[in-house]
PASEBA-1860 file (N, C-alpha, C; in nm, 3 decimals):
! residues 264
1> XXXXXXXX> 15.120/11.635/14.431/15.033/11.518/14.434/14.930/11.529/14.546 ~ 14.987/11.565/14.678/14.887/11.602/14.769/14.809/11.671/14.761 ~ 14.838/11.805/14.700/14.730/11.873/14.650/14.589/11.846/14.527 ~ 14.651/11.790/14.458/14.579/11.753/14.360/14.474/11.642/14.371 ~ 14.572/11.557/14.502/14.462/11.476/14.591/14.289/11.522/14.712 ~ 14.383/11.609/14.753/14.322/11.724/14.845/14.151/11.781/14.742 ~ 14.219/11.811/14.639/14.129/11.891/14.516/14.020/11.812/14.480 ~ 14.055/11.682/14.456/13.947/11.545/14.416/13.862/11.561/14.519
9> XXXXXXXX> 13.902/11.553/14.646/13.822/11.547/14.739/13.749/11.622/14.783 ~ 13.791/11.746/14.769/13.672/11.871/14.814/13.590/11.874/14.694 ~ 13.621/11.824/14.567/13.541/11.817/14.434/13.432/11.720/14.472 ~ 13.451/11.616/14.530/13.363/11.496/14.527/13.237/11.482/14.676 ~ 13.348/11.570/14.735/13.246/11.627/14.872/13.127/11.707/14.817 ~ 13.201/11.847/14.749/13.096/11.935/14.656/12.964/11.848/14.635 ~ 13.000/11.734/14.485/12.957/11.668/14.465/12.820/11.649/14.531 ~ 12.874/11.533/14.630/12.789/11.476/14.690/12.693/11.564/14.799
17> XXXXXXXX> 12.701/11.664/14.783/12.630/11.756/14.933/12.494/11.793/14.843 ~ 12.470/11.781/14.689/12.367/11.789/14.592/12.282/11.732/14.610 ~ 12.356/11.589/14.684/12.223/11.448/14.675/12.119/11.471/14.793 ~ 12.020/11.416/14.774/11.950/11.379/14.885/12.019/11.284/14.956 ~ 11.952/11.303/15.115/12.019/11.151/15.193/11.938/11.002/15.131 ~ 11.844/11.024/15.076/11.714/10.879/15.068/11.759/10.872/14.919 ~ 11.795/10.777/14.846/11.769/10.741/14.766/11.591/10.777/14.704 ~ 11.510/10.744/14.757/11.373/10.802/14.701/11.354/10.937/14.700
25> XXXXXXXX> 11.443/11.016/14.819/11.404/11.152/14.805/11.474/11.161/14.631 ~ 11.635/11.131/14.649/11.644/11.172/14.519/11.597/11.145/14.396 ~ 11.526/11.019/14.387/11.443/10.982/14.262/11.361/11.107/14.223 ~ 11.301/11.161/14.353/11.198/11.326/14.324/11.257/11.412/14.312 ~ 11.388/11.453/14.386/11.485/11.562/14.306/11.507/11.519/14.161 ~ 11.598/11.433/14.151/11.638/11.418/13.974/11.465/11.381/13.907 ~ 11.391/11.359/13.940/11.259/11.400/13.830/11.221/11.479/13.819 ~ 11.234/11.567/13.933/11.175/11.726/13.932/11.243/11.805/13.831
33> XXXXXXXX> 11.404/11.803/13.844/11.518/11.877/13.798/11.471/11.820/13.619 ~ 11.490/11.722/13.583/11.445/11.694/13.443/11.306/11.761/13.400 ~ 11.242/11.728/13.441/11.105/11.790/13.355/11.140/11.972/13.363 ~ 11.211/12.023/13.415/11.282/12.174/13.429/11.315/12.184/13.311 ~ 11.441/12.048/13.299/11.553/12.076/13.173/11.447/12.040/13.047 ~ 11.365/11.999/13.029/11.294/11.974/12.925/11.338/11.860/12.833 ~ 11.426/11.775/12.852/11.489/11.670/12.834/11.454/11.557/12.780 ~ 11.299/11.522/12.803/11.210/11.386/12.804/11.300/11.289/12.823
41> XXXXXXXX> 11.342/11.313/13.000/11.403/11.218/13.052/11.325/11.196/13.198 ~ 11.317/11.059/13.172/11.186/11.005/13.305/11.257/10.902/13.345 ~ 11.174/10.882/13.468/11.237/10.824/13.619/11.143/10.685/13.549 ~ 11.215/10.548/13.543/11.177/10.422/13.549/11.185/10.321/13.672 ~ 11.153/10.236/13.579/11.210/10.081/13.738/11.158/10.119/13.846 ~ 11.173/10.028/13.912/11.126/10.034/14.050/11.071/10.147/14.156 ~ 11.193/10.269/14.164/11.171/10.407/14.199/11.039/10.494/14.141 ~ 11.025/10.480/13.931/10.916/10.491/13.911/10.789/10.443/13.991
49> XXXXXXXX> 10.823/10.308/13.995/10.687/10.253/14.099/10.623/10.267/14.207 ~ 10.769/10.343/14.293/10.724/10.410/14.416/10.671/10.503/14.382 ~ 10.734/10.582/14.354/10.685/10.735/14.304/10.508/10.728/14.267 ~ 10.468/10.620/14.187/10.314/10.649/14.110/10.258/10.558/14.181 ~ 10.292/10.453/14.277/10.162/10.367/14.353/10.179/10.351/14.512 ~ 10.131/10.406/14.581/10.183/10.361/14.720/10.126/10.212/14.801 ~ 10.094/10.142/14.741/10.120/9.992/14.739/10.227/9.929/14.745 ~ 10.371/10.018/14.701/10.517/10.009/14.709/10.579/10.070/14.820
57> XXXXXXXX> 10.465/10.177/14.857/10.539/10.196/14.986/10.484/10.127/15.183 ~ 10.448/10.054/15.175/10.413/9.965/15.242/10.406/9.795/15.263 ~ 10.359/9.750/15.378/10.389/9.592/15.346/10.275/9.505/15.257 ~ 10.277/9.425/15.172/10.401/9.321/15.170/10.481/9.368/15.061 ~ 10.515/9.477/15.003/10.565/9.484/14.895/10.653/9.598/14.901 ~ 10.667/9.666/15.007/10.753/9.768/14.991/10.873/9.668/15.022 ~ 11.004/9.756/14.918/11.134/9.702/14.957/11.259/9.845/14.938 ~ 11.333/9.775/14.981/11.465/9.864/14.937/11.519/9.897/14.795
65> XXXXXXXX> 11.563/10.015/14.762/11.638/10.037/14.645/11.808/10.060/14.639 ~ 11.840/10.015/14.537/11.981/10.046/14.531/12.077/10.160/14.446 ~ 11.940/10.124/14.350/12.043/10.249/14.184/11.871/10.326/14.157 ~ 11.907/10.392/14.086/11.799/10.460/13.984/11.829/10.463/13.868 ~ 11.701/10.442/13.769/11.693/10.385/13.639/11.597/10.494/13.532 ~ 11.670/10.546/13.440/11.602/10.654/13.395/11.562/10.605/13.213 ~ 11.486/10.672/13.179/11.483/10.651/13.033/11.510/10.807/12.948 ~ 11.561/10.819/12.797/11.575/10.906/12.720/11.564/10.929/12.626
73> XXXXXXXX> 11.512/10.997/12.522/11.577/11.037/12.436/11.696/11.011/12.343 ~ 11.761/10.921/12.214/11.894/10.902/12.194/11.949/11.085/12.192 ~ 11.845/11.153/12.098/11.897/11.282/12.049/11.934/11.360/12.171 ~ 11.850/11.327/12.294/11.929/11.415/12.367/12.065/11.327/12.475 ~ 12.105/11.271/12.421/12.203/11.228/12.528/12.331/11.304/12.561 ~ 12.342/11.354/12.489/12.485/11.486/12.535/12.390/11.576/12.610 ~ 12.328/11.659/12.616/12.230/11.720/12.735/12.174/11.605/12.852 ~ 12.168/11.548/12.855/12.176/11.401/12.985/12.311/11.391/13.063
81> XXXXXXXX> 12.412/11.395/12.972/12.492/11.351/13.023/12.576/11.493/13.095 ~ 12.545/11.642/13.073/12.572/11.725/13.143/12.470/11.796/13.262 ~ 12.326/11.729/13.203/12.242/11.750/13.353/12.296/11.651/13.449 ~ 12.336/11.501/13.415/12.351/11.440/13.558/12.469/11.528/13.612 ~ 12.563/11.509/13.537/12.692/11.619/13.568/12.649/11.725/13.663 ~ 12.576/11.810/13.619/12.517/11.959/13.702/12.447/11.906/13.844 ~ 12.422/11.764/13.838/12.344/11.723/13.933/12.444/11.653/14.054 ~ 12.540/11.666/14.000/12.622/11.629/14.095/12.725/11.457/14.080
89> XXXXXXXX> 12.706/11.411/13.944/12.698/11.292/13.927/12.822/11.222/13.843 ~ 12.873/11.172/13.855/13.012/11.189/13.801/12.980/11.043/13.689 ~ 13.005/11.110/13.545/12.976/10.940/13.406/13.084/10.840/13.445 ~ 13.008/10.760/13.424/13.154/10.600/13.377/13.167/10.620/13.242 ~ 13.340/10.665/13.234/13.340/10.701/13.118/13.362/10.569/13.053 ~ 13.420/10.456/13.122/13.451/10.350/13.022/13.311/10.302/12.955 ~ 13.248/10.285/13.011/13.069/10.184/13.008/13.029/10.311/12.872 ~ 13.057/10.453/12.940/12.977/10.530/12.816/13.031/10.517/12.715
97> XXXXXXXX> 13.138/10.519/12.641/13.243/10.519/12.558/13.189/10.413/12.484 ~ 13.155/10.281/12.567/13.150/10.165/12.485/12.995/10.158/12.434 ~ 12.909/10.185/12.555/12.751/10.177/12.539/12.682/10.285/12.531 ~ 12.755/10.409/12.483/12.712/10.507/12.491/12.575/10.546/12.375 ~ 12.587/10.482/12.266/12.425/10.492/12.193/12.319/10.441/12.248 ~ 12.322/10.362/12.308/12.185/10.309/12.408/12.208/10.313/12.554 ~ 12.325/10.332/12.599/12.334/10.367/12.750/12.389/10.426/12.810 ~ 12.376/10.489/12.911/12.432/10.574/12.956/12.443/10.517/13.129
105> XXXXXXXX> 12.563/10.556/13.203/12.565/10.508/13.331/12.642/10.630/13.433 ~ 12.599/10.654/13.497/12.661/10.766/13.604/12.651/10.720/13.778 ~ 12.759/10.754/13.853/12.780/10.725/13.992/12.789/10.830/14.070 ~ 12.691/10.784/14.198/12.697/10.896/14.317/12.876/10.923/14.345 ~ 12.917/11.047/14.374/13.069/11.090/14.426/13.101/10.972/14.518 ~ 13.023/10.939/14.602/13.059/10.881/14.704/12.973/10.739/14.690 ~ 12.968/10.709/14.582/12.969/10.566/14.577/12.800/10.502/14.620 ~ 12.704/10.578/14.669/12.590/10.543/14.707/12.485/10.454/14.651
113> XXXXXXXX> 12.505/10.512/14.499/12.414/10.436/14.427/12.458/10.457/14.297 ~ 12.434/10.425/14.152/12.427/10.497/14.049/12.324/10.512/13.949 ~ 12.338/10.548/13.861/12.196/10.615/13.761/12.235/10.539/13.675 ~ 12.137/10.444/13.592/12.141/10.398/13.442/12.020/10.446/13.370 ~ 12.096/10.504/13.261/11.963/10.593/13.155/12.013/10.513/12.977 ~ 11.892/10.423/13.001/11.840/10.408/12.861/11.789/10.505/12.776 ~ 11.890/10.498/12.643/11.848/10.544/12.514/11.771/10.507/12.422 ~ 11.620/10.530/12.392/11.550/10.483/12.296/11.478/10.370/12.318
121> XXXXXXXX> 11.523/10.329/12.403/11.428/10.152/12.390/11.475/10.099/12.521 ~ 11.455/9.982/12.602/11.464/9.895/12.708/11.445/9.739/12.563 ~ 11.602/9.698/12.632/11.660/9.566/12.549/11.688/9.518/12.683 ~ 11.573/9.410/12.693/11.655/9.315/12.777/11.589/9.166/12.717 ~ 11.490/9.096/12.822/11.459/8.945/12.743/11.334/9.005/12.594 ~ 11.267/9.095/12.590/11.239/9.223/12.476/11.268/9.323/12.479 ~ 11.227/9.337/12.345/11.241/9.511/12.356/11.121/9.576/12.349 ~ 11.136/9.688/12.436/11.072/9.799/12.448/11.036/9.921/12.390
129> XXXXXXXX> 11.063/9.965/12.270/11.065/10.089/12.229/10.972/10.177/12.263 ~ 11.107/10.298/12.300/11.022/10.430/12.396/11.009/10.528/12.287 ~ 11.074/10.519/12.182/11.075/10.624/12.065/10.932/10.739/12.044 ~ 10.938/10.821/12.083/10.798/10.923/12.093/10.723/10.924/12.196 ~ 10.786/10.848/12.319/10.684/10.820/12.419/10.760/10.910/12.525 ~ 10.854/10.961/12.511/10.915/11.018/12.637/10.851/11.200/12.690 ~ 10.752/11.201/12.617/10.712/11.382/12.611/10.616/11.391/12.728 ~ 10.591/11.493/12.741/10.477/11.489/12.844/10.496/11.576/12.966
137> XXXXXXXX> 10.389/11.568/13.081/10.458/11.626/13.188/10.455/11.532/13.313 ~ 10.490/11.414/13.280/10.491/11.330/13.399/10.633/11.315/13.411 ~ 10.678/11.286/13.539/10.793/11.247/13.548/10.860/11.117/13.589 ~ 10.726/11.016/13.532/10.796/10.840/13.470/10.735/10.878/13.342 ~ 10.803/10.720/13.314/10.760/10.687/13.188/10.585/10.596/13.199 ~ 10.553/10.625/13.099/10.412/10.547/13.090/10.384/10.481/13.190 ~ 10.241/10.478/13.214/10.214/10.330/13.341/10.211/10.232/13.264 ~ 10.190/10.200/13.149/10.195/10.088/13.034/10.354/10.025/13.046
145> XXXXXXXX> 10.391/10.138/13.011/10.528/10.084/12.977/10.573/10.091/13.095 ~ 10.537/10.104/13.177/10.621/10.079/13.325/10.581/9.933/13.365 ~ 10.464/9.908/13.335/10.406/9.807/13.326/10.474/9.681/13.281 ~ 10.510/9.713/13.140/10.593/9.578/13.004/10.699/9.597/13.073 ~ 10.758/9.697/13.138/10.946/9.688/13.163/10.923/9.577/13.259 ~ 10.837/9.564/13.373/10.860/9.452/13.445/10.800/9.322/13.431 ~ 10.684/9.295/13.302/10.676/9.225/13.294/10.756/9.147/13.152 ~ 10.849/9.174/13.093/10.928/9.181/12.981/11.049/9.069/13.050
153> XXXXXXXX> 11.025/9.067/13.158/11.163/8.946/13.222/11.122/8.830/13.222 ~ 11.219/8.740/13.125/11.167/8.597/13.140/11.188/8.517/13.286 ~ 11.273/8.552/13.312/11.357/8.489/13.470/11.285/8.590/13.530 ~ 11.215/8.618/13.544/11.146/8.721/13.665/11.184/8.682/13.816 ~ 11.183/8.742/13.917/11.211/8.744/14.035/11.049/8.816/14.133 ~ 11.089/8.797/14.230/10.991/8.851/14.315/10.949/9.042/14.339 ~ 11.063/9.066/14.309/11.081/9.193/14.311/11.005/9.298/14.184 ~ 11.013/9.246/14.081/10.971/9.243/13.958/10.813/9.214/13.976
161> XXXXXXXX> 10.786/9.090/14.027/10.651/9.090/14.040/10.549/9.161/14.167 ~ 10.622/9.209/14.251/10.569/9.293/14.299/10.530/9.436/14.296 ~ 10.651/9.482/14.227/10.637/9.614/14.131/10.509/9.620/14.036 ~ 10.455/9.551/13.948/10.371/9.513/13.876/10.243/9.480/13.982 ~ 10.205/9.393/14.042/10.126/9.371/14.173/10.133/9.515/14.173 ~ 10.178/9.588/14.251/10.150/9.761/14.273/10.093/9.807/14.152 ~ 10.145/9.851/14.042/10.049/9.935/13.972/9.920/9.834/13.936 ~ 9.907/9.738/13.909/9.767/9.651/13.885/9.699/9.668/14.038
169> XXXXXXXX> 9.720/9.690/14.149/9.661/9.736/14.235/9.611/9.869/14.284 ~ 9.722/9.991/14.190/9.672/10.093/14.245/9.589/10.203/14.141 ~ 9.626/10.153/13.980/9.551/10.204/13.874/9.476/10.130/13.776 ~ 9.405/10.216/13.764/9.300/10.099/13.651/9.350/10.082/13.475 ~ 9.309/10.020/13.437/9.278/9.981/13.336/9.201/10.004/13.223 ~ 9.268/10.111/13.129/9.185/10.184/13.052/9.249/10.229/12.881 ~ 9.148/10.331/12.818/9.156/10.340/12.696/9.241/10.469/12.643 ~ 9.339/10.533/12.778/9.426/10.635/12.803/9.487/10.649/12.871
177> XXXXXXXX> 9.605/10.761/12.829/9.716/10.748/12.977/9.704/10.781/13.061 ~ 9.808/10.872/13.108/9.752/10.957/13.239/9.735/10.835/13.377 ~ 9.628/10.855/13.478/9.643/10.763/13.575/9.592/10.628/13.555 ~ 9.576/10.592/13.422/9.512/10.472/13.384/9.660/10.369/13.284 ~ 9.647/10.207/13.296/9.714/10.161/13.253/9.668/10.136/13.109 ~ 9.725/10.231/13.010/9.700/10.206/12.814/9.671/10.091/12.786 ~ 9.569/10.028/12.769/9.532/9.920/12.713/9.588/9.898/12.557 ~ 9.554/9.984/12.485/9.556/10.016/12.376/9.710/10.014/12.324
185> XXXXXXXX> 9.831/10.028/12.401/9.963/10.031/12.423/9.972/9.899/12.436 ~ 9.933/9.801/12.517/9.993/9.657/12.522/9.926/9.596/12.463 ~ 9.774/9.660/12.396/9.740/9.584/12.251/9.829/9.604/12.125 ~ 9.842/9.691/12.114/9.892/9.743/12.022/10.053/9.664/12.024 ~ 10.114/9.666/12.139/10.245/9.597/12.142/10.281/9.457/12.128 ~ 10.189/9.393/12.194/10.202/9.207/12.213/10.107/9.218/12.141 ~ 9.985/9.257/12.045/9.946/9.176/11.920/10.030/9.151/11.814 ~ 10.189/9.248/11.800/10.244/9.204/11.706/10.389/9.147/11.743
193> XXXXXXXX> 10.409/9.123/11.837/10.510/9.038/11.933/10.491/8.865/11.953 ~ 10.480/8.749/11.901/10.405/8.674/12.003/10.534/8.623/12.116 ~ 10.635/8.633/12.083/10.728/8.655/12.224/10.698/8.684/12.382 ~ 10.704/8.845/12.337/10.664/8.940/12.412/10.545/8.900/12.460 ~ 10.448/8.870/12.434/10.313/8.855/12.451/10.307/8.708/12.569 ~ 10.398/8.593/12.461/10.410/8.504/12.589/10.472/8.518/12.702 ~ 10.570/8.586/12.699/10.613/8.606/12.850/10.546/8.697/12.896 ~ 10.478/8.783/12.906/10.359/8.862/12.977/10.278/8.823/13.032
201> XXXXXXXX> 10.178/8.707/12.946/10.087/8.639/12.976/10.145/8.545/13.076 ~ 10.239/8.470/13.098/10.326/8.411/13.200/10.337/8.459/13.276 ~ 10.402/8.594/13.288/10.427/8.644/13.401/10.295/8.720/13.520 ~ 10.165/8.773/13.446/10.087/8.782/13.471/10.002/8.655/13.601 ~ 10.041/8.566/13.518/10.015/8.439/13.614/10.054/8.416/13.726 ~ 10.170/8.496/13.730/10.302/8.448/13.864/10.242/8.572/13.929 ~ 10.205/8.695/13.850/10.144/8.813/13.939/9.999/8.766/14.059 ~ 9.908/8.723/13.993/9.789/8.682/14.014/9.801/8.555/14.162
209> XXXXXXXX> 9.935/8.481/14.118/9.955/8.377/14.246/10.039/8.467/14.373 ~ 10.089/8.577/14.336/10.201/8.623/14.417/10.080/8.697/14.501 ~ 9.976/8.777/14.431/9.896/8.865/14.525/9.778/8.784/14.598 ~ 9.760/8.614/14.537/9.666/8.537/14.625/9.767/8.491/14.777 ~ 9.889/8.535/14.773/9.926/8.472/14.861/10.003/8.552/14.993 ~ 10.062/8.684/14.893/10.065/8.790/14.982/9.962/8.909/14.953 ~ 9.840/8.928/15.029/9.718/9.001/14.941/9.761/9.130/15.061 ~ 9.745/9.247/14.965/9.723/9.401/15.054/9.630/9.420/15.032
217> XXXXXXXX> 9.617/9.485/15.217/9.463/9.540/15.244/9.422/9.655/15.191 ~ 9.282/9.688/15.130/9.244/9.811/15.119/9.326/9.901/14.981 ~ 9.350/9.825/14.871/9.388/9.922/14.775/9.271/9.901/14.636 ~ 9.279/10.015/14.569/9.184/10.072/14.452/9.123/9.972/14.411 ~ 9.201/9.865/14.355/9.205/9.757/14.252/9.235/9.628/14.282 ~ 9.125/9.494/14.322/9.212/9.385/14.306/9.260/9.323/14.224 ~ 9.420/9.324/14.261/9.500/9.246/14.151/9.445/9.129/14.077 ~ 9.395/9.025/14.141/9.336/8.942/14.091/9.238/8.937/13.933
225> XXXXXXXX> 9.178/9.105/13.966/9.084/9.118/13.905/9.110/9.154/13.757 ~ 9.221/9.239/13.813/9.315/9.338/13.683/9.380/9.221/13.611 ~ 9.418/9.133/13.656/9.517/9.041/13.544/9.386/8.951/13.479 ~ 9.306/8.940/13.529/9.197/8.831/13.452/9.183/8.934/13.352 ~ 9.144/9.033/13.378/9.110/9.146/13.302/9.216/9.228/13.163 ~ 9.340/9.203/13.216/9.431/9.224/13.161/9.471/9.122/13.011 ~ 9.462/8.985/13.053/9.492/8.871/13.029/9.390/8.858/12.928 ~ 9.231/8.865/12.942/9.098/8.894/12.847/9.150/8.976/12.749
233> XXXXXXXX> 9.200/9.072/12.734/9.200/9.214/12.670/9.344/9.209/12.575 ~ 9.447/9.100/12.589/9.569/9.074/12.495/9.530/8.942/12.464 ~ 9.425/8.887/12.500/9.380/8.738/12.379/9.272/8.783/12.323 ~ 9.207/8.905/12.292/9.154/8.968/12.186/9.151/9.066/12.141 ~ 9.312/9.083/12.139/9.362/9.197/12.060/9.387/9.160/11.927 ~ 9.348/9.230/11.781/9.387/9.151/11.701/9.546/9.124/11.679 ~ 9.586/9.045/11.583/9.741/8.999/11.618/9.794/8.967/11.491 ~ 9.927/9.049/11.482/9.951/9.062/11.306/10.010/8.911/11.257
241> XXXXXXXX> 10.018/8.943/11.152/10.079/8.807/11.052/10.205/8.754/11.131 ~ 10.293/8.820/11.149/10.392/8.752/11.235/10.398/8.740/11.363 ~ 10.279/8.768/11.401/10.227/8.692/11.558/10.240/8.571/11.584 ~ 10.104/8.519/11.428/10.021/8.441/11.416/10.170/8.312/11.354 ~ 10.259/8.344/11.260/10.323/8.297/11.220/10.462/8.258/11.348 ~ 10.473/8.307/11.429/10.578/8.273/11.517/10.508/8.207/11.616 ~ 10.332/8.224/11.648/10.291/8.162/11.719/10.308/7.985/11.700 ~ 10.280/7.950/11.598/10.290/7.835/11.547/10.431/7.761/11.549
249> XXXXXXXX> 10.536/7.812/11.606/10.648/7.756/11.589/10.625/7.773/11.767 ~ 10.586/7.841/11.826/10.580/7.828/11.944/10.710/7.802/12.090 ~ 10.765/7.736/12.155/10.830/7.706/12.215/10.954/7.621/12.175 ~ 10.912/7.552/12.040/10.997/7.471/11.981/11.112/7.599/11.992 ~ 11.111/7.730/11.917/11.277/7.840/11.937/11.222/7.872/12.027 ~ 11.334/7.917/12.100/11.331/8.023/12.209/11.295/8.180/12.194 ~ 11.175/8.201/12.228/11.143/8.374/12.223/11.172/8.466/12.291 ~ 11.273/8.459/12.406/11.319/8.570/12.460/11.460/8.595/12.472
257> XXXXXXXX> 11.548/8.724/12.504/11.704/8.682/12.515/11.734/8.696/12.667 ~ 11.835/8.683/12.673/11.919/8.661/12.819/12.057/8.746/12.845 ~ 12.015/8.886/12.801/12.185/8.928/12.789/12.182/8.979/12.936 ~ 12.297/8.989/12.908/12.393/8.993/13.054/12.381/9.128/13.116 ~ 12.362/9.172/13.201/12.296/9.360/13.252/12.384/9.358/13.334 ~ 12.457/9.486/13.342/12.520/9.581/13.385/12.511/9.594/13.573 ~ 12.373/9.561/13.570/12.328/9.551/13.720/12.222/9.492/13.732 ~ 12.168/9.461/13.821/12.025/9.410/13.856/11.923/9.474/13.942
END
């Protein structure tokens, strides 16, 4: 028994001597290491945000991280789940077992932080579908869709809206990807959502008051400017039949969900 105890432990030491000490360093190890494996597995959430705007890494909006949040591929999730492995990362097998078609969850050896990697889509108060969007050679996901993941929360928090505040501050607004935020992506998405669309446009609002009140000096883009701008550009997007048809029922149902997450 002692031994076998002994064994865990030099296993989990191993382990852990892989990681970076910073949580952010490792967000750039495990993105680097993926775009290697060829995987179309990208760095999301928050860490994404550091990584692509440095408006996150300073005041008023820089903050602390706790986990890292990845997106995937469903087809490749057995190759996910032996790169985190190789990476040093030990699965929850119960969580995978149960959520294993859309999620996947893995923990530092030593307890530091852990990794959650969405399969196919981001389900939370909407959905997201990443289906064909994961290719490329960046190592997040879309600035668009990095974009909708945080503004997609009906209960939004501060944290959330500052993430968002950062990329509307540090990239523009345009008709392609790359260092520009896809217009054409959140037309294309909330013209046929009107859900989705209302809580955006909401949350946008809470963006626009959050950066009149904590404003950073000296970046690309004022926020201010980008959400008027933003806000113009999804009230004349055209908007399909069941936009137009759920629009009209409006607030009377409830358009977003509330399930219960794993973490926060």
């Amino acid at each position: 028994m002692a031994d076998s105890l002994d064994s865990t432990l030099v296993d989990a030491s191993e382990r852990a001597s892989q990681l970076a000490d910073d949580i952010r360093a490792e967000a750039e190890r495990l993105a680097g290491a993926a775009l290697v494996a060829e995987l179309g597995l990208k760095l999301m959430g928050g860490l994404a945000i550091w990584f692509v705007s440095t408006s996150a890494r300073r005041p008023p909006y820089e903050r602390p991280y706790a986990d890292l949040d990845f997106a995937a591929p469903r087809r490749a999730a057995r190759d996910v789940k032996a790169f985190f492995e190789a990476q040093g990362y030990v699965p929850e097998k119960l969580f995978n077992a149960l959520h294993g078609a859309t999620r996947l969850n893995f923990g530092a050896p030593d307890g530091r932080w852990t990794v959650d990697v969405i399969l196919d889509a981001l389900v939370m108060s909407h959905r997201l579908d990443l289906v064909g969007r994961l290719g490329g050679p960046a190592p997040t996901v879309d600035l668009a869709d990095l974009l909708l993941m945080k503004l997609q929360v009906w209960e939004i928090n501060r944290k959330d809206l500052c993430d968002a505040a950062c990329l509307l501050a540090d990239h523009p607004l345009g008709e392609s990807g790359g260092d520009a935020i896809d217009l054409r992506r959140i037309r294309s998405l909330l013209g046929s959502d009107w859900g989705f669309c209302h809580t955006v446009e909401r949350n946008l609002a809470g963006v626009a008051e959050l950066a009149a009140a904590e404003p950073q000096a000296a970046t690309p883009f004022d926020v201010a400017a980008q959400v008027r701008l933003l806000l113009d550009e999804i009230a004349a997007a055209p908007k399909s039949l069941g936009w137009k048809a759920r629009a009209r029922v409006g607030e009377r149902v409830r358009w977003y969900e509330t399930p219960e997450e794993v973490r926060h």
